[in-house]
C-alpha positions as CSV (number, residue, x, y, z in Angstrom):
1,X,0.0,0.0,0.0
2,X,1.5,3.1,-0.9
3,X,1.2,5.8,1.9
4,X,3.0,8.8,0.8
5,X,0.1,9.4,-2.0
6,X,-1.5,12.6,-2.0
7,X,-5.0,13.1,-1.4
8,X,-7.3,12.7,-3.9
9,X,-9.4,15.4,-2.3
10,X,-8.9,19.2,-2.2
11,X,-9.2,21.6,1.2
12,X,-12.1,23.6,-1.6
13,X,-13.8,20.7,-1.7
14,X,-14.2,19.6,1.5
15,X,-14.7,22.6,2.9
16,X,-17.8,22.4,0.2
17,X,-18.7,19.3,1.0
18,X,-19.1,20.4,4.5
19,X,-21.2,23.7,3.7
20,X,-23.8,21.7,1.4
21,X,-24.1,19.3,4.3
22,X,-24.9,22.0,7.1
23,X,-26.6,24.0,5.1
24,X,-28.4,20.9,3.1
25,X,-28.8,22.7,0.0
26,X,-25.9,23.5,-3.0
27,X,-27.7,27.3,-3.1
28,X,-27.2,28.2,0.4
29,X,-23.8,26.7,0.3
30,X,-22.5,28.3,-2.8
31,X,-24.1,31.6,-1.1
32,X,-21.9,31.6,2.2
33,X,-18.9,30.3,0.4
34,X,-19.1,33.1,-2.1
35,X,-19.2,30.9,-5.2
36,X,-21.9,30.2,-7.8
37,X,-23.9,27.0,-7.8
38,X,-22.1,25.7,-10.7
39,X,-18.7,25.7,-9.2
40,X,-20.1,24.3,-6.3
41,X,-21.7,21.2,-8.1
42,X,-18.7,20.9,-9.8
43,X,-16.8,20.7,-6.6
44,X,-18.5,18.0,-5.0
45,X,-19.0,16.1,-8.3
46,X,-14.8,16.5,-8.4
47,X,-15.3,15.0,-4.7
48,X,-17.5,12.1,-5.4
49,X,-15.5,11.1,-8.8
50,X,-12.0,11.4,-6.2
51,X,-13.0,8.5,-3.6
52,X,-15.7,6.5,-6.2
53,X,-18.7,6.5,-3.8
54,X,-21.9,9.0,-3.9
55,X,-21.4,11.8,-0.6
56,X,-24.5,13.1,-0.9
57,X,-28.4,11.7,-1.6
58,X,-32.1,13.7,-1.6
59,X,-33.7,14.6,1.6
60,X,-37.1,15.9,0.9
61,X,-36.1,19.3,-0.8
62,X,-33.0,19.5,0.3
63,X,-30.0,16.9,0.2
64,X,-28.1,15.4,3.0
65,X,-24.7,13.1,3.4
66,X,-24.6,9.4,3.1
67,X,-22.9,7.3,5.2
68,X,-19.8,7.9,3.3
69,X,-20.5,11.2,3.3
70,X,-20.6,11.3,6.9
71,X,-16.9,9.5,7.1
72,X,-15.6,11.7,5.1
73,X,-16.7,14.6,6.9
74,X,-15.6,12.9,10.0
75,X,-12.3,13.0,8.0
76,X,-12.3,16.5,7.2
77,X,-13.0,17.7,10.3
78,X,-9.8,16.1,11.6
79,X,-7.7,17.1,9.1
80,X,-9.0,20.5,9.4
81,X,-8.3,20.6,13.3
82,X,-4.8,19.7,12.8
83,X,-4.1,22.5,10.2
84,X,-5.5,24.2,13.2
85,X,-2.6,23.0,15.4
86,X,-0.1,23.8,12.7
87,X,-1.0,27.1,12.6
88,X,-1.5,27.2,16.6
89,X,2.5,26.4,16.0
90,X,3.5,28.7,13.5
91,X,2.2,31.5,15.7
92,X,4.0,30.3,19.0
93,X,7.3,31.0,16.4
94,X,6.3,34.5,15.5
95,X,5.4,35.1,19.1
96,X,1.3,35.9,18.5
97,X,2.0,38.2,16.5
98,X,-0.3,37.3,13.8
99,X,-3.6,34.4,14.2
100,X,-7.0,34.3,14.2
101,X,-9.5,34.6,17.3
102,X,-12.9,32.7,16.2
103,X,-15.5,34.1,19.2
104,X,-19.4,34.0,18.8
105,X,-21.8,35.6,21.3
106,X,-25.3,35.7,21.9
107,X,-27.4,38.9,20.4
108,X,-27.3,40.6,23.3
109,X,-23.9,41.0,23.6
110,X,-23.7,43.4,21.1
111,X,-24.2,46.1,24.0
112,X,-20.8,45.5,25.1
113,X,-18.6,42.8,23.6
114,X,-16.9,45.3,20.9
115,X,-15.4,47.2,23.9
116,X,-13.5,44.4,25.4
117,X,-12.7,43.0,21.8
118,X,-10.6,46.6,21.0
119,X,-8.9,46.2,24.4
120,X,-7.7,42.9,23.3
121,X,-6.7,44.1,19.7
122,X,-5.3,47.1,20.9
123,X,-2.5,44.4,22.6
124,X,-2.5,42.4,19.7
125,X,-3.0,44.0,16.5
126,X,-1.8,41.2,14.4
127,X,-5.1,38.9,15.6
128,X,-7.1,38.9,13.3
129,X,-11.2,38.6,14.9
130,X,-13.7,36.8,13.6
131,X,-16.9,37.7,15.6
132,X,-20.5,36.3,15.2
133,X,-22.9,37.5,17.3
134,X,-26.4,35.3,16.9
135,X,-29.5,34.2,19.2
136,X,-28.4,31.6,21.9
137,X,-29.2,28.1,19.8
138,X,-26.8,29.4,16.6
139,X,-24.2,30.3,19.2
140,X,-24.7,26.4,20.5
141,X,-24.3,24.8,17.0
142,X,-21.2,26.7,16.4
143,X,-19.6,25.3,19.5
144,X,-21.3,21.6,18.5
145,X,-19.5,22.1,15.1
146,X,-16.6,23.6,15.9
147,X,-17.1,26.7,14.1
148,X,-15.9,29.3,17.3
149,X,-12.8,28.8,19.3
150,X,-15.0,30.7,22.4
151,X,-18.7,31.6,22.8
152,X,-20.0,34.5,25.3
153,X,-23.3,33.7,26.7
154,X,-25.6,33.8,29.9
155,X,-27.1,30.0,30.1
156,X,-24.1,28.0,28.6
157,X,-25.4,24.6,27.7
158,X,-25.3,21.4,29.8
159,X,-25.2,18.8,26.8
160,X,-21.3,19.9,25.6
161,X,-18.6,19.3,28.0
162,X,-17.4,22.8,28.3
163,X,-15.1,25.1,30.1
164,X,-16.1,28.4,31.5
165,X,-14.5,31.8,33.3
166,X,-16.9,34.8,34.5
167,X,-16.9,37.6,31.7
168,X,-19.2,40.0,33.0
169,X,-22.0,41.2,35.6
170,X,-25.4,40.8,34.0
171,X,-28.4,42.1,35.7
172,X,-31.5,41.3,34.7
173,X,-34.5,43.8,35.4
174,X,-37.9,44.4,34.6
175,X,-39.1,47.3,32.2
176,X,-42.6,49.1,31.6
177,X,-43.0,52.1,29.4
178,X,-42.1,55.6,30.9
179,X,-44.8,56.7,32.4
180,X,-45.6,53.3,34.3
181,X,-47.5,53.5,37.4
182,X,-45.3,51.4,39.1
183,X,-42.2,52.9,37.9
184,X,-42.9,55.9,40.8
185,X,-42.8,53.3,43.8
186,X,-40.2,52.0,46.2
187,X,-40.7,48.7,46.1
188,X,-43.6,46.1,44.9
189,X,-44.9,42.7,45.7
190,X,-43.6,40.1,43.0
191,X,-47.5,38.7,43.0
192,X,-48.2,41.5,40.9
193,X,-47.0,40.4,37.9
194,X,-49.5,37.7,38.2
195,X,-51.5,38.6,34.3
196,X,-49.4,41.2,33.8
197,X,-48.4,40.5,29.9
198,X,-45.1,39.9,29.7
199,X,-43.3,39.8,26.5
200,X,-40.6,37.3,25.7
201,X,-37.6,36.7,23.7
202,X,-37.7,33.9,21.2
203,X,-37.6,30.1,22.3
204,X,-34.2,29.3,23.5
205,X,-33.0,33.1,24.1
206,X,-30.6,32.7,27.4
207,X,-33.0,36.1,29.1
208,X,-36.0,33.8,27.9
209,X,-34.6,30.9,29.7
210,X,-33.4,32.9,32.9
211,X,-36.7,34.7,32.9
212,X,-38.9,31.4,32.7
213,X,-36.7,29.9,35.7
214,X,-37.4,33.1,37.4
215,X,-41.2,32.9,37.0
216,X,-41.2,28.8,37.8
217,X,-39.1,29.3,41.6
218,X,-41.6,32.6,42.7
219,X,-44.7,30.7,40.6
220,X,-46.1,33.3,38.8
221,X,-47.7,33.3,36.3
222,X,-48.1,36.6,34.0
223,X,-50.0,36.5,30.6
224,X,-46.9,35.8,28.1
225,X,-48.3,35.6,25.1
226,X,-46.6,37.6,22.8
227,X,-42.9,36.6,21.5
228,X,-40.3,39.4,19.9
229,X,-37.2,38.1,18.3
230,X,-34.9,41.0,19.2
231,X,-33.9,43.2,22.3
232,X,-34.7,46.1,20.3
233,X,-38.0,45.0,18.9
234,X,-38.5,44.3,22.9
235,X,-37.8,47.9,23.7
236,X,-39.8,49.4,21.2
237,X,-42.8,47.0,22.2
238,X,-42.6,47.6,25.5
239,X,-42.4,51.7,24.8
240,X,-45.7,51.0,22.9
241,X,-47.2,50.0,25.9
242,X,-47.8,46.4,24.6
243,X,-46.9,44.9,28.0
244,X,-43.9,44.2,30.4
245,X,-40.7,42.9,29.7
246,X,-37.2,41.2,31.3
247,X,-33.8,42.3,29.7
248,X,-30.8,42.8,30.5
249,X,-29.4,45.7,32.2
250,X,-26.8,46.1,29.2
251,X,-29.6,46.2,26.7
252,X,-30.6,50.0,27.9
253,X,-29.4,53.1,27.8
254,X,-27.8,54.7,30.9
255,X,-31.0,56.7,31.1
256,X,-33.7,54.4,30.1
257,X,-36.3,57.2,29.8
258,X,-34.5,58.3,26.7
259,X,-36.2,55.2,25.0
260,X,-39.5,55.6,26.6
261,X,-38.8,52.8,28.6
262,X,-38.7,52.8,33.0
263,X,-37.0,49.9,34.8
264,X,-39.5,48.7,37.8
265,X,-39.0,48.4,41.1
266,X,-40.7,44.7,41.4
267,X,-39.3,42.4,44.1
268,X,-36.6,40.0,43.0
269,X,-35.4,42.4,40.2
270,X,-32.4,42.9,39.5
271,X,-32.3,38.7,39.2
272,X,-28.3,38.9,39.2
273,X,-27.0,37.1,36.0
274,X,-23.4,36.5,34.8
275,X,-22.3,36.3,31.4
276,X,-19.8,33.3,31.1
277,X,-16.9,33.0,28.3
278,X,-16.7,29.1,27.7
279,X,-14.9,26.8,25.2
280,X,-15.1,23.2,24.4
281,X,-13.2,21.0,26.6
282,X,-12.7,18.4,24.3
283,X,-10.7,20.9,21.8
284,X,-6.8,22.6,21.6
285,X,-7.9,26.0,22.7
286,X,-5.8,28.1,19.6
287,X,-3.1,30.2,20.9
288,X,-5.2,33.5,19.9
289,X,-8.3,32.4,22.1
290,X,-6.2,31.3,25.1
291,X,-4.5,34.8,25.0
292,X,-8.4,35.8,25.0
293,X,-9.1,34.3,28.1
294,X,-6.0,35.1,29.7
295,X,-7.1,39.4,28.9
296,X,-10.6,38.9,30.3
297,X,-9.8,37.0,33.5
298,X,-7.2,39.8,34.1
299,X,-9.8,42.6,34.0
């Protein structure tokens, strides 16, 4: 058996191969690699003609990976986590000076992440930063696939075996529009949120998750009917006078009357949060991220 063979198989192509797959269709793939779908079937045509065995089969609309398919992406995702090393390498011989930090964080980090992401470049300007900011379950599949060296969230999840420092204080606090009745008083009675509408975050938001844990250990039970995708579309609701609503502190201006909004003086608010910076425990940490975590558990 002759070992020192190349590959049959490009890094294009599996890197293509591994779009279409998450993505399970060739024009969504050929979209986010910046291609056109023709090159992109070619590529995985190229593929499938290279090891002699179909990668890829229908799945309703869309397509998905056989079981070869599968292997193979097994495969690539090896290979492509020990170019990782080599480059984690490279850069311990240039001394950090150039790399690549991979961090995602959940939407509401937007408020504040940018800030401790310019500290960080200011010390290294040679890192190049890839940042992602998405609702909580996007930010999850990105750690499952491996997409983001670190993740910034407030409710990491319990199903990946994850590591974890303390990023950031994040109180949580109840808002009404400006103007509120209760927005005047010293302190209220948690019971009175009892059908009180309450708007929410979208299934899966971390602030949905630590607000419905909330409302489970005080049981009570508001009317939350209505379901807003965005902090912002939350503010602006909530300014409307469309009901009540939990965010985080982070999420407002330092004078929240400046978006119509008032926080509320209900009992048990702020429900003290912290936002976590976590990485997968099963995975090299590259040199660029480790240097990450070394500047926030510094400040």
């Amino acid at each position: 058996m002759n070992t020192n063979r190349p590959p049959r198989a490009t890094f294009h192509q599996l890197r293509t191969l591994e779009a279409v797959a998450r993505l399970g269709s060739i024009t969504q793939a050929a979209r986010e690699l910046h291609l056109t779908q023709p090159t992109v079937s070619v590529q995985i045509q190229e593929l499938q003609s290279a090891v002699g065995v179909a990668l890829l089969e229908p799945a309703g609309r869309g397509i998905r990976l056989t079981e070869a398919g599968r292997l193979l992406q097994q495969t690539a995702l090896q290979m492509t986590a020990l170019w990782r090393t080599f480059e984690d390498d490279l850069q311990a011989l240039q001394g950090l000076e150039r790399g690549k930090l991979r961090i995602a964080g959940v939407t509401t980090t937007e408020y504040f992440i940018a800030r401790w992401l310019k500290q960080f470049s200011d010390q290294h300007p040679g890192i190049d930063i890839d940042l992602s900011v998405d609702n909580r379950d996007a930010v999850v599949r990105r750690l499952e696939r491996d997409d983001t060296d670190l993740a910034v969230m407030m409710m990491p999840p319990t199903a990946l075996a994850l590591e974890s420092t303390p990023f950031l204080d994040n109180p949580l606090v109840l808002i009404g529009p400006c103007g509120h009745p209760w927005a005047t008083r010293k302190r209220l009675p948690r019971q009175l949120l009892n059908d009180q509408r309450l708007l929410m975050r979208e299934p899966g938001s971390g602030t949905r998750l630590a607000t419905e844990e909330w409302l489970r250990r005080h049981a009570i039970h508001p009317d939350a009917r209505m379901t807003l995708g965005s902090n912002e579309a939350i503010k602006h609701a909530v300014a409307a006078g469309l009901g009540l609503a939990v965010v985080s502190r982070h999420a407002l201006a330092a004078d929240p009357a400046q978006e119509g909004l008032a926080v509320l003086p209900l009992e048990g608010f702020p429900e003290l949060r912290t936002w976590q910076l976590v990485w997968r425990r099963d995975r090299r940490l590259p040199l660029a991220a480790a240097a990450f975590v070394r500047h926030v558990q510094a400040h």
